[in-house]
N, CA, C and O atoms as a GROMACS GRO file, in nm:
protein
  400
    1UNK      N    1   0.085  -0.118   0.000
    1UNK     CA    2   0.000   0.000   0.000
    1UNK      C    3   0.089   0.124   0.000
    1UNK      O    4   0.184   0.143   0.076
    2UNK      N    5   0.045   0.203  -0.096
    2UNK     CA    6   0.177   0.331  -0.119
    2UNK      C    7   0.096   0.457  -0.001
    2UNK      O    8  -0.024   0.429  -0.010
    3UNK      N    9   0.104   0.520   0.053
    3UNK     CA   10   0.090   0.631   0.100
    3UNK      C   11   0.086   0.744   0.042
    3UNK      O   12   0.040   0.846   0.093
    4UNK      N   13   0.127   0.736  -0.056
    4UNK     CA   14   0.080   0.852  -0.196
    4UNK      C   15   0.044   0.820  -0.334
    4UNK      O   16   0.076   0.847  -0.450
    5UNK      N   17  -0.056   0.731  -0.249
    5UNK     CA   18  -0.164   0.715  -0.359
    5UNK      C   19  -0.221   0.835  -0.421
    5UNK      O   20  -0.235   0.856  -0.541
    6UNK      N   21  -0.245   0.891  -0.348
    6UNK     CA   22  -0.317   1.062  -0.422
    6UNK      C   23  -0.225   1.092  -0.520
    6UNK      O   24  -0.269   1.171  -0.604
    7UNK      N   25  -0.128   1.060  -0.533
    7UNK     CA   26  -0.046   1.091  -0.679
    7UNK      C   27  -0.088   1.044  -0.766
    7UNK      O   28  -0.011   1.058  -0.862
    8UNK      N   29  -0.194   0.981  -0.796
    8UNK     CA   30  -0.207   0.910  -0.906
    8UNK      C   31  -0.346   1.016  -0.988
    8UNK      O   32  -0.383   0.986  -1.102
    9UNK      N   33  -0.404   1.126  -0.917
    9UNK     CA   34  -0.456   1.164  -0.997
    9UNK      C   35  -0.376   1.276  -1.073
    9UNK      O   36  -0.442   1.367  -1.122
   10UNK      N   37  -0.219   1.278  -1.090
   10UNK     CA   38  -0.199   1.324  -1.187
   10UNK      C   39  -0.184   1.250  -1.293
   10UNK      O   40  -0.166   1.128  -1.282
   11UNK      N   41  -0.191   1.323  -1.431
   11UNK     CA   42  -0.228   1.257  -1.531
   11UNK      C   43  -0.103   1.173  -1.599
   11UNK      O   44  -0.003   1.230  -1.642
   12UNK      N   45  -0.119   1.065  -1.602
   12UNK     CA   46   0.000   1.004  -1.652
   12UNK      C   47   0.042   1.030  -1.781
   12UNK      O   48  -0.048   1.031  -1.865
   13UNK      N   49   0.145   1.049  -1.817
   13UNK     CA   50   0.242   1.090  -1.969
   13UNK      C   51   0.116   1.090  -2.134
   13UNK      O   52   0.063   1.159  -2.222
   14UNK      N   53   0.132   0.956  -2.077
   14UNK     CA   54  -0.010   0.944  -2.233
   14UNK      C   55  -0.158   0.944  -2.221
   14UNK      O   56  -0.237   0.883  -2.292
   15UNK      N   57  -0.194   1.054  -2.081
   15UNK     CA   58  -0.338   1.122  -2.109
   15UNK      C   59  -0.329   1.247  -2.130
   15UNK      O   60  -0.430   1.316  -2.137
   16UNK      N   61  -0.185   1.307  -2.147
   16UNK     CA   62  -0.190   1.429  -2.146
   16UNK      C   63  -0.183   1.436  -2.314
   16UNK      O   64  -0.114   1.351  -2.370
   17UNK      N   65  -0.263   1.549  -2.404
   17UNK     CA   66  -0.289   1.595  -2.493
   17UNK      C   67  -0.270   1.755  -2.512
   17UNK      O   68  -0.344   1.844  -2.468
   18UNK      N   69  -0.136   1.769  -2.600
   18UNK     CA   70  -0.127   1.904  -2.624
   18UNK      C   71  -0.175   1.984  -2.717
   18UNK      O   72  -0.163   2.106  -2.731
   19UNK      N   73  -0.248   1.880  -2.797
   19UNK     CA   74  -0.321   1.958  -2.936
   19UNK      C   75  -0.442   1.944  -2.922
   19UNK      O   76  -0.510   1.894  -3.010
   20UNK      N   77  -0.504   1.996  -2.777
   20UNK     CA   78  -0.645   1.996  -2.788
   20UNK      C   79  -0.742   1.934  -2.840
   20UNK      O   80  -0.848   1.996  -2.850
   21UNK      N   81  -0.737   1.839  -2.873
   21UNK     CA   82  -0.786   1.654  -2.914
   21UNK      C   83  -0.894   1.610  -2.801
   21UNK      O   84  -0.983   1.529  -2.827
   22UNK      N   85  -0.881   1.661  -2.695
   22UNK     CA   86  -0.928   1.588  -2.596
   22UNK      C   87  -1.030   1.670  -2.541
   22UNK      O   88  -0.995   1.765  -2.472
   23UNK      N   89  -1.205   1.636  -2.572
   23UNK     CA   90  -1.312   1.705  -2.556
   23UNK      C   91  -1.324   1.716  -2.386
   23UNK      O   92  -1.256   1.661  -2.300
   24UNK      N   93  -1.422   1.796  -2.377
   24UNK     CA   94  -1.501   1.846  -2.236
   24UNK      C   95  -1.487   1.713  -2.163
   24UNK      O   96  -1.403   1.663  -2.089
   25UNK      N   97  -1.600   1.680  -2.212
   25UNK     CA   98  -1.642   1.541  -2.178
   25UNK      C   99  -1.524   1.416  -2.092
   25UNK      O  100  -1.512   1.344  -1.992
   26UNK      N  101  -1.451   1.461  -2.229
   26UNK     CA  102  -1.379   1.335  -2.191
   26UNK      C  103  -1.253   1.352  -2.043
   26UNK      O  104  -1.187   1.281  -1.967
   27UNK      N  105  -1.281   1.499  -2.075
   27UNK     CA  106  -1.127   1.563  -1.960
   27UNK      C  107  -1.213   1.528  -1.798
   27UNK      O  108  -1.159   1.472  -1.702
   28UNK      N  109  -1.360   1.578  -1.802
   28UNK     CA  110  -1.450   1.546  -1.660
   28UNK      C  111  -1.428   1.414  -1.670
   28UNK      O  112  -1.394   1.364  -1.562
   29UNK      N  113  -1.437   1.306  -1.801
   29UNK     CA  114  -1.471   1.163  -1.718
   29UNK      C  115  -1.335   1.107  -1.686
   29UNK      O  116  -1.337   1.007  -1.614
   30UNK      N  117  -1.204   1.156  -1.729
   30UNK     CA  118  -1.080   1.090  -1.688
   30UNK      C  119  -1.037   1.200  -1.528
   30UNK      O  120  -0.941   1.172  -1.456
   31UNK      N  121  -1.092   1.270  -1.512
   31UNK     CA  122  -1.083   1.329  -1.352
   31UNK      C  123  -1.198   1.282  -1.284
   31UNK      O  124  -1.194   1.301  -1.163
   32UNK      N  125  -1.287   1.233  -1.322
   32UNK     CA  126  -1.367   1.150  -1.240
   32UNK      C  127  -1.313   1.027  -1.194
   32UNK      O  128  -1.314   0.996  -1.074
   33UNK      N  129  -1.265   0.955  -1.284
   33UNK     CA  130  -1.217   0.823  -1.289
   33UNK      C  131  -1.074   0.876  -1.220
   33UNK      O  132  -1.036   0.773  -1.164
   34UNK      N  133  -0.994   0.959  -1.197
   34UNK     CA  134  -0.860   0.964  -1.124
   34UNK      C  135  -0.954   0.990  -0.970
   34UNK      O  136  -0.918   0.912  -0.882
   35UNK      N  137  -1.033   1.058  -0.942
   35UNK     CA  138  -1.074   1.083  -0.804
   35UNK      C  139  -1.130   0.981  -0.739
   35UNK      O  140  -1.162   0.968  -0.621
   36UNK      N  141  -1.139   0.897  -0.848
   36UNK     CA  142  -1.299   0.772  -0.768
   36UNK      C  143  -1.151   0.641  -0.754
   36UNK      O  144  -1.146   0.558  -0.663
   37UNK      N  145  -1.061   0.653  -0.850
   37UNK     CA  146  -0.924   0.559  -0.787
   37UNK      C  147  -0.878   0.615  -0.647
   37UNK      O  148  -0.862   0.548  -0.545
   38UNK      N  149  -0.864   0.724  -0.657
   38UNK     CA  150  -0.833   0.824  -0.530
   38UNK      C  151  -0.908   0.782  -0.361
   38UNK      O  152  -0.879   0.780  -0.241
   39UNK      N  153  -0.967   0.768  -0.412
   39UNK     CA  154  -1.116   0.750  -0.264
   39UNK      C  155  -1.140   0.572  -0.249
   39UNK      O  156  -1.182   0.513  -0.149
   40UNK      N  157  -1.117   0.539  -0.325
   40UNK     CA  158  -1.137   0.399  -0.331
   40UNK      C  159  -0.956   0.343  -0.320
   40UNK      O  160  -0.930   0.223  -0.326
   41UNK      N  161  -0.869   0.426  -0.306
   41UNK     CA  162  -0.728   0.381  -0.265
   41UNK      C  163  -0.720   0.407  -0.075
   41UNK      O  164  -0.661   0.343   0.012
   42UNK      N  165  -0.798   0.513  -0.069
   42UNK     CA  166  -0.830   0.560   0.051
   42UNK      C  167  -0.898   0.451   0.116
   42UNK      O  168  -0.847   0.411   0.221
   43UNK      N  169  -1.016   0.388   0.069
   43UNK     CA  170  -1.086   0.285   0.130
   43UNK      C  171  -1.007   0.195   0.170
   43UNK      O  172  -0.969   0.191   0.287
   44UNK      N  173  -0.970   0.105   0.075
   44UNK     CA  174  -0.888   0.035   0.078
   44UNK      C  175  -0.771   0.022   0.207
   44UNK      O  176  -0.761  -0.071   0.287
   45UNK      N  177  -0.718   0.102   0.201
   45UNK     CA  178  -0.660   0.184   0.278
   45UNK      C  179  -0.690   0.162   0.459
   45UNK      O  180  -0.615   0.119   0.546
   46UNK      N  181  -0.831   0.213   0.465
   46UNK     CA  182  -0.912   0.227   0.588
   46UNK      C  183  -0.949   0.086   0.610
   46UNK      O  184  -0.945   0.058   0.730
   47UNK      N  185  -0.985  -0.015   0.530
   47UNK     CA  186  -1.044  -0.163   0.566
   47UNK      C  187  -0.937  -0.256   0.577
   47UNK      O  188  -0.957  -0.375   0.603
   48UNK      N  189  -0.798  -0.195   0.553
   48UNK     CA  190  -0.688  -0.305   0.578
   48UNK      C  191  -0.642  -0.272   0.697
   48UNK      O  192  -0.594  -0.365   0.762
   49UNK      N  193  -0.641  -0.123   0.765
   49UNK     CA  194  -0.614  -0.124   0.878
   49UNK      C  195  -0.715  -0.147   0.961
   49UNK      O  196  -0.673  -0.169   1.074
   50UNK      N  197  -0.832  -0.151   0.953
   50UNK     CA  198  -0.954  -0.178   1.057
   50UNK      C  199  -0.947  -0.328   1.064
   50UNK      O  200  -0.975  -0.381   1.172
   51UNK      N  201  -0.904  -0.420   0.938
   51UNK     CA  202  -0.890  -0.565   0.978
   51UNK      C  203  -0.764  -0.591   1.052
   51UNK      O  204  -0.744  -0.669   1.145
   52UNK      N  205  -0.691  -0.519   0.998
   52UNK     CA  206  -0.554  -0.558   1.098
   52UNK      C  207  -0.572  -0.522   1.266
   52UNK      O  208  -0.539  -0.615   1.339
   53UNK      N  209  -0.613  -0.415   1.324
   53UNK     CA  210  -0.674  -0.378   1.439
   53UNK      C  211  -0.751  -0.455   1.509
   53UNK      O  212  -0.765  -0.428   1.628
   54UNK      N  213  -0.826  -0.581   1.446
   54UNK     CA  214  -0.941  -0.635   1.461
   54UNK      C  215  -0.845  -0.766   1.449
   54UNK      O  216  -0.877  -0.835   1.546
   55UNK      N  217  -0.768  -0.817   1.394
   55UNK     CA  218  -0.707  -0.911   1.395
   55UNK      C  219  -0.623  -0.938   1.516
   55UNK      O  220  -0.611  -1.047   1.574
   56UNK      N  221  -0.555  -0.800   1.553
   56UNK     CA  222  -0.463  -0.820   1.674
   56UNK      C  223  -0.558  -0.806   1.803
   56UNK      O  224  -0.524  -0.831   1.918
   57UNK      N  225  -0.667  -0.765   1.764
   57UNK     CA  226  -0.788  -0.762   1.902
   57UNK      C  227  -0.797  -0.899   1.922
   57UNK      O  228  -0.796  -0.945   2.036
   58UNK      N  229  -0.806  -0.969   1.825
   58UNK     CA  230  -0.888  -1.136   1.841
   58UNK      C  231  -0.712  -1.234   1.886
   58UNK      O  232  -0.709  -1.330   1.963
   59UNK      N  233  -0.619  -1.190   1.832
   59UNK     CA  234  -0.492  -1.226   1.896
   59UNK      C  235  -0.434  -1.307   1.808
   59UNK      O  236  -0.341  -1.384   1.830
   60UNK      N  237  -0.518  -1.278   1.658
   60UNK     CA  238  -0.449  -1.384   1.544
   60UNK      C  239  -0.327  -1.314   1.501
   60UNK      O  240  -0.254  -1.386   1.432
   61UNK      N  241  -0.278  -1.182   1.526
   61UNK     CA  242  -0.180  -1.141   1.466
   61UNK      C  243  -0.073  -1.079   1.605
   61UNK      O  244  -0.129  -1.013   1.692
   62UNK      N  245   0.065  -1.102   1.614
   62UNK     CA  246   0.077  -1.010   1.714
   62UNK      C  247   0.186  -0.919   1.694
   62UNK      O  248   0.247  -0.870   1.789
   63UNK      N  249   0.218  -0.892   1.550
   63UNK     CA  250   0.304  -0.816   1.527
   63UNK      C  251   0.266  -0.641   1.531
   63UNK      O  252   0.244  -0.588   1.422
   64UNK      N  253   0.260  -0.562   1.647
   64UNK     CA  254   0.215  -0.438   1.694
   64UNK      C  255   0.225  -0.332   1.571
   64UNK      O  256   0.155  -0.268   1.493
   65UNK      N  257   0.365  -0.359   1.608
   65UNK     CA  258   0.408  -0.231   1.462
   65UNK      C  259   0.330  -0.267   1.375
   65UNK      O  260   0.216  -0.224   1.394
   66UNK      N  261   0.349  -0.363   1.234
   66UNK     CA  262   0.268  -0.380   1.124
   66UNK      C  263   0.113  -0.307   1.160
   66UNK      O  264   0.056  -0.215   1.101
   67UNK      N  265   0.074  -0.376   1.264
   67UNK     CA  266  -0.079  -0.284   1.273
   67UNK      C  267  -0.070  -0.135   1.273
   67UNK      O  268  -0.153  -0.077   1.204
   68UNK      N  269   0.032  -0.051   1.350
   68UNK     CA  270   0.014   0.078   1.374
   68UNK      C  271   0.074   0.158   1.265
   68UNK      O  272   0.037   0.270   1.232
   69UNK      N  273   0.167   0.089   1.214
   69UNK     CA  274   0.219   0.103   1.046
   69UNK      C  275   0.103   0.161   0.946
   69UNK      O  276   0.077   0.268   0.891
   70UNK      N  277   0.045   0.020   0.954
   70UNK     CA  278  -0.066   0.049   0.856
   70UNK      C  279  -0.195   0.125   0.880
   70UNK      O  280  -0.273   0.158   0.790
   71UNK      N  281  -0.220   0.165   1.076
   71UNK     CA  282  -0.316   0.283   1.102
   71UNK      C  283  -0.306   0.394   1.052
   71UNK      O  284  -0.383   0.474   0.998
   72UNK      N  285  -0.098   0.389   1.104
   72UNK     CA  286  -0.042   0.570   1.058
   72UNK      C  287  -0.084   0.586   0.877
   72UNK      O  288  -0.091   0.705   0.847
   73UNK      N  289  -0.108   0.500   0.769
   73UNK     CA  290  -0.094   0.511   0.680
   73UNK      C  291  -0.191   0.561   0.662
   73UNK      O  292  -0.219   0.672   0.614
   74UNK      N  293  -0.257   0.471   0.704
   74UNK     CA  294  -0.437   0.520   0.670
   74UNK      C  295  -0.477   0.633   0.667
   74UNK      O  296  -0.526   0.696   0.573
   75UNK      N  297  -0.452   0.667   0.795
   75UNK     CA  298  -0.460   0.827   0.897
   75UNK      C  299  -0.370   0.945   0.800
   75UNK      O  300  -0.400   1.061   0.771
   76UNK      N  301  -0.308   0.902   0.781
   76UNK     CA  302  -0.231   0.995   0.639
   76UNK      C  303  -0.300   0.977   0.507
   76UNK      O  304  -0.338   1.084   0.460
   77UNK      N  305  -0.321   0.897   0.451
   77UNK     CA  306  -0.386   0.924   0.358
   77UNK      C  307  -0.542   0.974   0.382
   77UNK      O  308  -0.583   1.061   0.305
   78UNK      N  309  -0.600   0.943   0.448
   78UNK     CA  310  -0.745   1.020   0.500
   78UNK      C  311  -0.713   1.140   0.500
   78UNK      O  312  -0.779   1.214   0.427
   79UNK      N  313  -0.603   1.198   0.580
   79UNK     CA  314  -0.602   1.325   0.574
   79UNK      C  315  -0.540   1.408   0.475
   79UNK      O  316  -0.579   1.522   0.451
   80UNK      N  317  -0.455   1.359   0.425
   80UNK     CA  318  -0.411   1.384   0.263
   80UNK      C  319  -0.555   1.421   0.180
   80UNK      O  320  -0.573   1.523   0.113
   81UNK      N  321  -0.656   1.307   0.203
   81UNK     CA  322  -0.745   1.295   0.073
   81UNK      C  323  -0.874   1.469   0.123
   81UNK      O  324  -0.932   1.550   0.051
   82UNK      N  325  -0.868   1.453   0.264
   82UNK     CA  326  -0.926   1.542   0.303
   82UNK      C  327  -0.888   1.701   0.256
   82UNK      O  328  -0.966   1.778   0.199
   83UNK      N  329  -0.771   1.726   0.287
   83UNK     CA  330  -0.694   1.814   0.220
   83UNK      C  331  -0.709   1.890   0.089
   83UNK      O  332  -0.700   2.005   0.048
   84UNK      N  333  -0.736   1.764   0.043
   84UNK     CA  334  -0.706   1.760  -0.148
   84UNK      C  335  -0.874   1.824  -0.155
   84UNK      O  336  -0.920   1.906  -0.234
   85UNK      N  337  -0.931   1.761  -0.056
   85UNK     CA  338  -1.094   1.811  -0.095
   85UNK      C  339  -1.144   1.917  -0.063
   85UNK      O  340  -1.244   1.961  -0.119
   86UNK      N  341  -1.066   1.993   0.062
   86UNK     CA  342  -1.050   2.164   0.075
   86UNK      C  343  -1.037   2.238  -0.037
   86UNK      O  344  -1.106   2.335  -0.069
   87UNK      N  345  -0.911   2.173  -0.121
   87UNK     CA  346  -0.833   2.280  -0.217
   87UNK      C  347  -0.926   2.274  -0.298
   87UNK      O  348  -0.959   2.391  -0.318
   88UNK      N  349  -0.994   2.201  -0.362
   88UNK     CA  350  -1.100   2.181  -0.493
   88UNK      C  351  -1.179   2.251  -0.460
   88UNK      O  352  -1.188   2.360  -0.517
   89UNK      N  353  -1.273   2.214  -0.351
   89UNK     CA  354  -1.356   2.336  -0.284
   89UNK      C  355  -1.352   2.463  -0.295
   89UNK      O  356  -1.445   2.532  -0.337
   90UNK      N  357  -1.186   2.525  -0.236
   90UNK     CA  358  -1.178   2.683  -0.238
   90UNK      C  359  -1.162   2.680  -0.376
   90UNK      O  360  -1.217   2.777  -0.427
   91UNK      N  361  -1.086   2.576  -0.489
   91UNK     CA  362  -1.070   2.647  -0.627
   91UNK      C  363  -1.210   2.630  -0.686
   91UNK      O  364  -1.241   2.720  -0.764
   92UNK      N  365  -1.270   2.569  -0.672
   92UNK     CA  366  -1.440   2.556  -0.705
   92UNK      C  367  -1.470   2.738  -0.677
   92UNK      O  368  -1.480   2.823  -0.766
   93UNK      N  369  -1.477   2.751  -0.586
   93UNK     CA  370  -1.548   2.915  -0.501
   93UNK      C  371  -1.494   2.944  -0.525
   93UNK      O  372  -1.529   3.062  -0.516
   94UNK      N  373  -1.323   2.945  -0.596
   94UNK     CA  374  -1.249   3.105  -0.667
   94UNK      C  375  -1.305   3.085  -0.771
   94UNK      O  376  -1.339   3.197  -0.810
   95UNK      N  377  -1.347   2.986  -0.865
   95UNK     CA  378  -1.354   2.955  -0.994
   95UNK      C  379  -1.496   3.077  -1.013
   95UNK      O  380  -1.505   3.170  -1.093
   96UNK      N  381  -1.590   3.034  -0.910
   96UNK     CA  382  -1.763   3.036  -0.956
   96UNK      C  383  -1.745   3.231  -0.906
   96UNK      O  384  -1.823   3.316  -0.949
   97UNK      N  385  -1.647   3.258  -0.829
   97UNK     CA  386  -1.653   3.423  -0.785
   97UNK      C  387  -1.580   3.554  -0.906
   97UNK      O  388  -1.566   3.676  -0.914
   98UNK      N  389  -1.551   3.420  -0.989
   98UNK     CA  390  -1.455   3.536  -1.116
   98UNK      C  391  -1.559   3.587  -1.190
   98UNK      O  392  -1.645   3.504  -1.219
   99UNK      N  393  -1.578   3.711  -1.233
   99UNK     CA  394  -1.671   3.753  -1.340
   99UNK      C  395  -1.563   3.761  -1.514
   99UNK      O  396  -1.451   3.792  -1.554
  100UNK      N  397  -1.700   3.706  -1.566
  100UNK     CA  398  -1.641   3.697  -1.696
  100UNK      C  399  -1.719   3.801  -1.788
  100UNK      O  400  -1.688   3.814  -1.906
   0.00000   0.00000   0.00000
């Protein structure tokens, strides 16, 4: 599990298009599809440390660290992803406050 997973909604080498080729449409559904990997890396994320937590509760696992390893990860990327969802927000509300 990488911890900067949120890197991945930048656009990798061959989605980027410099000759304007690449409609409306298609630019919302490949940032849809990078955010919904995004949140669902996050999940992921959150249900491997809630089983691991839950594993060392029941006493099948007893390696401490590995569990708190993979809490701190979690807990970082949650708040990473949280973050990321501020900034969109305020650039959303700078976007909608510009007069054109």
């Amino acid at each position: 599990m990488n911890i900067y997973s949120l890197q991945n909604i930048q656009a990798s080498p061959n989605q980027i298009h410099t000759n304007d080729q690449q409609t409306v449409g298609e630019s919302q559904q490949a940032f849809a599809n990078n955010l919904k990997e995004a949140i669902n890396s996050i999940n992921h994320a959150q249900k491997a440390s809630d089983q691991k937590t839950e594993a060392l509760a029941r006493g099948e696992i007893d390696d401490l660290h590995d569990v708190m390893v993979t809490a701190q990860k979690s807990s970082i990327m949650l708040q990473t992803g949280v973050q990321v969802q501020k900034k969109v927000v305020d650039a959303y509300n700078e976007v909608m406050r510009m007069q054109v």
